[in-house]
N, C-alpha and C positions, 0 to 999 in steps of 0.2 A: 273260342276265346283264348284258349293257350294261342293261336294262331297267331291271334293280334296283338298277345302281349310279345310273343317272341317277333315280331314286326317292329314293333314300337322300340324294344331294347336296343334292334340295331339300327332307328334310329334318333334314341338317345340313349347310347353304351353308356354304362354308369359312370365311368371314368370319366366319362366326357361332362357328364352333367355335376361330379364331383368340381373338377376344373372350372367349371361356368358358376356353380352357384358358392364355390367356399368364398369369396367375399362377403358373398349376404352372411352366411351361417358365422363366420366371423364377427360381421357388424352387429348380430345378434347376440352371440355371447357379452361382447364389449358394452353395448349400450342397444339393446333391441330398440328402442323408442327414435332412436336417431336412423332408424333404417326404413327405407320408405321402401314398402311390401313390392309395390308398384313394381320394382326392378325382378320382383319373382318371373311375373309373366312378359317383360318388355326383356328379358333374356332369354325367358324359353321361345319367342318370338324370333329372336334373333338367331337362336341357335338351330331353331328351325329351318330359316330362310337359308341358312348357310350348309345344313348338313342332309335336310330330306335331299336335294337335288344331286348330292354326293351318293349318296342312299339307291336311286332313285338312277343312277348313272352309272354308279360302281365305281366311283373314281374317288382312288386313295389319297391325289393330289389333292383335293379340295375337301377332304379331311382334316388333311394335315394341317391345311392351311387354316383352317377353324380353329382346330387345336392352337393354332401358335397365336392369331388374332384374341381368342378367351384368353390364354394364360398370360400375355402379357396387358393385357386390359386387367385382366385378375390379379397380378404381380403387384403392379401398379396401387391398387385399391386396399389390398389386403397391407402393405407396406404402411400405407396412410391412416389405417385403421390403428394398427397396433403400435405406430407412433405418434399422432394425432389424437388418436380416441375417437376420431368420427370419420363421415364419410368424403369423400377426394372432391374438393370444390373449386370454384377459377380463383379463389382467394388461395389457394394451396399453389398455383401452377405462378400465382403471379408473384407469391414469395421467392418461388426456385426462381424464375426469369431474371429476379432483383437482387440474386443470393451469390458472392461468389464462392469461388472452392471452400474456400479459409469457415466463411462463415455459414457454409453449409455444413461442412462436420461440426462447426462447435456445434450449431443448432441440435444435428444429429445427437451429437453427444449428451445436448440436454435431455434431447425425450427422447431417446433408445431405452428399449430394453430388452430381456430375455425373450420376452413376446417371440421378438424377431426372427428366432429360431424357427419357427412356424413354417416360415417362405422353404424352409431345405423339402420337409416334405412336399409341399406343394412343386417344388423343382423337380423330386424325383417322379411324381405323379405328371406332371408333362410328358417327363422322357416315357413314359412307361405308354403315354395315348398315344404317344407316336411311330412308338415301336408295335402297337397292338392295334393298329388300327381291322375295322369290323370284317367279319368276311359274307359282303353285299352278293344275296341273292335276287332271284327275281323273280314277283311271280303276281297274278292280277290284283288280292288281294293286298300288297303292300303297294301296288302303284294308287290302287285308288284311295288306300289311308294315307298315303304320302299327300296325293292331290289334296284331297280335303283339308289336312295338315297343314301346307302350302297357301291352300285358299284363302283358311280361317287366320292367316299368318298375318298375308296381304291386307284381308278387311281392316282388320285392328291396325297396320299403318297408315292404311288412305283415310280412316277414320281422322287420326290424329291431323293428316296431312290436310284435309276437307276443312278442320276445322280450326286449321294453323298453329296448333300447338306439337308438332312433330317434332321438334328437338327437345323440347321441354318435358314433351309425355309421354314417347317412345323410343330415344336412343337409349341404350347403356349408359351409365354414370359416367364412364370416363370420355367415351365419344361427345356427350353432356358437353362436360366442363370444358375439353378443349374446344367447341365448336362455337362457344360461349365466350374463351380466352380470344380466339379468331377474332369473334366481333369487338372485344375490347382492344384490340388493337387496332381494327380500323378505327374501331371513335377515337382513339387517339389521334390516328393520320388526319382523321377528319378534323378534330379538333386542333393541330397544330399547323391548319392553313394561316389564313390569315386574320392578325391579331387589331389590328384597327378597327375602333369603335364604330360599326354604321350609322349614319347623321338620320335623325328621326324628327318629324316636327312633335315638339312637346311643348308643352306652356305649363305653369303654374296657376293655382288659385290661392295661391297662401299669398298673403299681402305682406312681404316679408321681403329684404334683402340680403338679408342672412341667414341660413341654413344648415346645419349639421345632422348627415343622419351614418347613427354608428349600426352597424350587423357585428355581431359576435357568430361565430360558426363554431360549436362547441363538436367534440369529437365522444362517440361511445356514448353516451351518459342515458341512459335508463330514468325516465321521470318517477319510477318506481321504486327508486332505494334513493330519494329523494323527501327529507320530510317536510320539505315544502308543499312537495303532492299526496302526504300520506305515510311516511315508509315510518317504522318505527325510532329507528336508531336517528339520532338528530344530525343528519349528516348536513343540513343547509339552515343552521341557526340564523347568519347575517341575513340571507335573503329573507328568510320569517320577519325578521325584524322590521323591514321595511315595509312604509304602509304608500311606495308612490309607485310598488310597480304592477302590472297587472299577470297576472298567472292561468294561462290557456290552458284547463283540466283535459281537452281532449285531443288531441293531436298526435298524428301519426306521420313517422315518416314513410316513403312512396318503398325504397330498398331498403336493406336493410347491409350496405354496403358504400361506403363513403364515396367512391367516385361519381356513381348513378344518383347520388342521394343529391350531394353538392354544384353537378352541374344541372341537374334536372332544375332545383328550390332556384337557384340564379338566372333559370331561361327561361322561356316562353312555350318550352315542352312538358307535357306533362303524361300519367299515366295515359289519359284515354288517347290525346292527342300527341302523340310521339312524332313531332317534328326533328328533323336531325337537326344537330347540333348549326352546322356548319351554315344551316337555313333558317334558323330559333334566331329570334331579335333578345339577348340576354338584359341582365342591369346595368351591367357597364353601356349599352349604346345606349338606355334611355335617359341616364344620370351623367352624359358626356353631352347628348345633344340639348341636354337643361341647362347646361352651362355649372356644373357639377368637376370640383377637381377630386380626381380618385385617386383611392387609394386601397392597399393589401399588404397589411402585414402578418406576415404567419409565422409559427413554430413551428407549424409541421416539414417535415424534409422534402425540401425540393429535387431531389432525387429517386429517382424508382417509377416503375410506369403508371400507377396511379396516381401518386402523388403531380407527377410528370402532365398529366394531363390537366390537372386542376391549376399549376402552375403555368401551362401554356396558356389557360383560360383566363391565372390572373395578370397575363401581360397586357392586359387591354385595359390596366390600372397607369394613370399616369406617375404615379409614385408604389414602386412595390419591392419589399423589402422580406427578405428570410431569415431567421436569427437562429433555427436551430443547423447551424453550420458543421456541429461536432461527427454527423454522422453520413457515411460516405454514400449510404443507402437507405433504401425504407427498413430492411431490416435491421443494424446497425440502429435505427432510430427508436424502435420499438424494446430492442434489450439498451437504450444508456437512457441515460436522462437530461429532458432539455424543460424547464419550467414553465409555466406558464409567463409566473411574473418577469419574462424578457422582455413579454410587448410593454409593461409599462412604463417603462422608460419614452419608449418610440413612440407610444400610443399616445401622450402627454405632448411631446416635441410634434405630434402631426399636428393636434390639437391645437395649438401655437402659430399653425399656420395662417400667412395672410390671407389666403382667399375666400372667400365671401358665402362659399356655395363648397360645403366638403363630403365627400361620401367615402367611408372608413370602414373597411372590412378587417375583422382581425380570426384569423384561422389557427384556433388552440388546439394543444395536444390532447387535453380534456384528461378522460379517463380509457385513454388508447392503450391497449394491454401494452407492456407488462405492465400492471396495473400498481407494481411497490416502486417503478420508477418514475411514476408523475408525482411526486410530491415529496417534500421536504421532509426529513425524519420528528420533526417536533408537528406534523399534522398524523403522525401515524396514531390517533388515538383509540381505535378500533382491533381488539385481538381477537384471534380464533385457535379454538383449543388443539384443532387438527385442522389437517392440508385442506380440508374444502371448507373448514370456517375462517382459516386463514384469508383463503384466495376471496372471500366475501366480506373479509374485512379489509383486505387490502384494497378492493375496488369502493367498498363505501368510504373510506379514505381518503383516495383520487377523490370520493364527488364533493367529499369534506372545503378540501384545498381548491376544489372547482368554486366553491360556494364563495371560498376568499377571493378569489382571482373574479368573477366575476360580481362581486361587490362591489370587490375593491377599483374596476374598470365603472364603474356607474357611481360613483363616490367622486371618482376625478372628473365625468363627466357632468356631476353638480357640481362642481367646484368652477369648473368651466361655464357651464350656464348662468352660475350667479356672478361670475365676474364677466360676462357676455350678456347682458339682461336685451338685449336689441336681436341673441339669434334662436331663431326656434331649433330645439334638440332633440332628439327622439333616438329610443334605440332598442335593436329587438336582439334578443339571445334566445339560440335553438343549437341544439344536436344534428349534427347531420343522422345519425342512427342510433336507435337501442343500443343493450349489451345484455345476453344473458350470462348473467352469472350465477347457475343451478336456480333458478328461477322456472326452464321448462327442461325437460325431457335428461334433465341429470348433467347437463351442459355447461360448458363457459366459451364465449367467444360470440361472433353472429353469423356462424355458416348456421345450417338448419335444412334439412332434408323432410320434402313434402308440405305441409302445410308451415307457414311461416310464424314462430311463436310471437304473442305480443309482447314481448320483451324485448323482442328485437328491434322493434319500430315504436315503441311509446316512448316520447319523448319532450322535454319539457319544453315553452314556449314562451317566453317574456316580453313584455314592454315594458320600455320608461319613458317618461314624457317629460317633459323640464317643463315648470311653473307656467312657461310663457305659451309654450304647444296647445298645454291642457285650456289657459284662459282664452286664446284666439278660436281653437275650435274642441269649442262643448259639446257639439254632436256627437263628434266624429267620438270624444271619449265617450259620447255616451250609446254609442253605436259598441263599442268594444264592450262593452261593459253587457249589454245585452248580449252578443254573441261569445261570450267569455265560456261556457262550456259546451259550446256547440261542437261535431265533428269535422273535424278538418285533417287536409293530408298537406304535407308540406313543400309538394308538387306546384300548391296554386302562391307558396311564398312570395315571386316575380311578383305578383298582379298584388298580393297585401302589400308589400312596399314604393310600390307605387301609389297607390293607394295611401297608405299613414304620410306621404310625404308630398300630398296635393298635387300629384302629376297628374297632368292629361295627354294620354296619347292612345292612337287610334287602338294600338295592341294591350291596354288594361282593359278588363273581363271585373266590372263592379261585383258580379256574381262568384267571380272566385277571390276575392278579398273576402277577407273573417274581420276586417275594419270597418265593413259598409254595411248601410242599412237594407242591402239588396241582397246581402252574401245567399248562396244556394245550400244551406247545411243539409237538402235531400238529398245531395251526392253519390253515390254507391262508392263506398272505399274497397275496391278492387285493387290490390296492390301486386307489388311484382311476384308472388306465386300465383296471381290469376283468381285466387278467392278471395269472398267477402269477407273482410275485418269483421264487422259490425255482427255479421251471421254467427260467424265462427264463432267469436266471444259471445255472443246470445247464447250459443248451442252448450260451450263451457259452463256458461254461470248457472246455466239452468240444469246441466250434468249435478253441481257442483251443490245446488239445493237439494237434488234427491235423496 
């Protein structure tokens, strides 16, 4: 037994496995609940693969080189812990990409701290595995715990690889994220081919020559600290007040990340069926080849690579317009402030428009962190006695001024139908994603490691229908009205907007509309960590009664 232990020590020398595991033991001190255990063994796995054969060879180079691959993956991780608070995600790599010098030290400057002193030890604990590397004997004993080692290394990656979750269930967190950032950049390339609507045959069943259908694409907003859906604090009084709009109790969004969120809800791709983009028939070509004039106006910043991709997607708007121009970057956009109420100016003047046939997208800043720069100082009516009741009054605040902003956007648009009584109107508002805000695992923001919290993806769901929609078709409201707290993911949005707005064409799925009397609310809500929604929260509420 000493035999095997003194085997195994060299190899995994303690120094070596200090180096590999102080990120976790880090993330543990910091916030244990935001650490997914998972990386315990998906790096002894790794460290495996990289050091038995060193071991097993006698060869210092491919120690060393272990050494330098961990500690800078560790560098890396450990950095992001003790200024982030959580673990290093492709939302982290795509702020640096978007960040320049200037506004990466302010950032720096904001959330540094003494923490960071941390990383010298760890610097000198590198020099030290590289200067001490093991002194590799040889003898049968250690070649066949090496094999074994080796073997059982291998299984557990073909496992993942068999069953195609290999980047997701078996690399390192940082190998993770950047392989992760990779693909987001292709869907970029992908998505900034070519922006012309494809011609689709579509027809109508609405007996109508006039038409207006508005989408609101709201940003962050948790249907949870929303007391329209329940939350305590009265953060959404207007909408209460209102008795003509309908309020979808279950819904979820597919990511829990705005770009995946907002091109998936607008295309014909969805979780199970992940068609690329580039091959997805979106709403711009089916509301183009209806004879539909489009339009996109947003706040959010047309600069920065996710923003950037959502903006190449709204080129295939025939009128598309940006008004939060103040900010040279996504980051830049997130620390100043740009209001909501810009669109209403513009959203009015589209409204105005001669055409016959309009489809209006309006893309808000919502309650996009910083959470005290979305709103005006006279909606700040929520305090908190300290920094974490603060930062939760500050976002219930945001959904306060959200509640005004999107009232106040469906108020113009009765104002509009009743001076229009000949066009049918209809309009839906959704979040593209949750927000936790210390809601799970001691958190604020919506990265999330391992199982995805429901905070991140619950998110709120509206109709309004103008007097004349609801009298021409009584079914159809009375179709919503039954599926009003059915489950839905916000993946099948493409096929409900076709849908509430009597299109027919061959790529609507009646089964994935939550407006039809066919909708499939058996669904399995499998979202992008791969588990069931519906299970998960099962398994919580019923923890939660014990």
């Amino acid at each position: 037994m000493k035999k095997l232990l003194k085997i195994l020590a060299e190899f995994y020398p303690v120094h070596l496995l200090v180096l590999v595991f102080a990120p976790i033991i880090v993330g543990y001190v910091i916030n244990y609940e935001l650490v997914d255990s998972r990386y315990i063994v998906i790096n002894l796995v790794w460290l495996s693969l990289f050091h038995i054969p060193a071991a097993l060879l006698g060869n210092k180079f491919i120690y060393r080189l272990t050494a330098v691959v961990f500690f800078v993956f560790g560098f890396i991780e450990i950095a992001h812990w003790l200024i982030l608070q959580g673990p290093l995600t492709t939302t982290s790599i795509l702020v640096l990409s978007n960040t320049n010098v200037q506004e990466a030290f302010e950032f720096m400057g904001l959330k540094a701290s003494i923490g960071l002193l941390l990383l010298i030890p760890y610097v000198f604990l590198f020099i030290y595995s590289l200067k001490h590397a093991p002194q590799y004997q040889t003898s049968k004993l250690k070649l066949y715990t090496g094999i074994i080692l080796l073997f059982l290394s291998v299984v557990f990656i073909a496992e993942s690889v068999i069953h195609q979750r290999f980047i997701r269930k078996s690399t390192p967190q940082t190998v993770k994220v950047i392989l992760t950032f990779i693909d987001e950049i292709k869907l970029y390339r992908e998505v900034s081919g070519d922006v012309t609507p494809r011609k689709l045959k579509v027809t109508s069943s609405f007996h109508c020559k006039k038409q207006t259908f508005v989408l609101v694409i709201g940003e962050s907003c948790n249907r949870n600290h929303m007391s329209l859906y329940g939350a305590e604090r009265p953060t959404t009084p207007r909408l209460q007040k209102r008795n003509d709009i309908l309020a979808f109790t279950n819904v979820v969004s597919p990511y829990s990340s705005t770009i995946n969120s907002v091109l998936t809800i607008l295309s014909q791709t969805n979780l199970e069926n992940k068609i690329s983009y580039k091959n997805s028939i979106d709403i711009f070509d089916v509301f183009s080849s209806a004879g539909f004039k489009t339009y996109w106006l947003s706040n959010q910043p047309q600069v920065g690579i996710w923003e950037n991709m959502i903006t190449v997607f709204a080129k295939k708007a025939d009128d598309r317009r940006f008004f939060n121009t103040a900010s040279n970057s996504s980051m830049e956009a997130m620390l100043s402030t740009s209001y909501d109420s810009k669109l209403f100016a513009p959203f009015a003047e589209t409204l105005s428009d001669k055409a016959d046939r309009k489809f209006i997208v309006l893309h808000i800043m919502g309650s996009h962190s910083a959470y005290e720069k979305r709103y005006p100082s006279e909606f700040g009516i929520f305090k908190g006695a300290n920094k974490k009741e603060r930062k939760i009054a500050e976002y219930d605040n945001s959904v306060y001024y959200n509640d005004f902003i999107i009232d106040s956007l469906l108020n113009t648009l009765m104002r509009y139908s009743a001076s229009n009584k000949d066009n049918v109107v209809s309009a839906i508002y959704l979040s593209d994603h949750g927000e936790n805000v210390y809601d799970a695992f001691d958190n604020v923001g919506h990265n999330y490691s391992g199982v995805l919290p429901n905070c991140n993806v619950d998110i709120p769901f509206v109709v309004w229908m103008s007097p004349l929609y609801a009298a021409t078709n009584p079914q159809k409201v009375a179709d919503m009205r039954v599926n009003l707290h059915k489950p839905y993911v916000s993946d099948d949005l493409f096929h409900s907007i076709i849908d509430l707005n009597g299109l027919q064409t061959k790529c609507l799925e009646n089964k994935r509309s939550i407006f039809n009397a066919g909708f499939d609310s058996t669904r399995k809500r499998i979202l992008e960590d791969g588990k069931d929604y519906d299970l998960v929260n099962s398994a919580k509420n019923r923890a939660g009664r014990k």
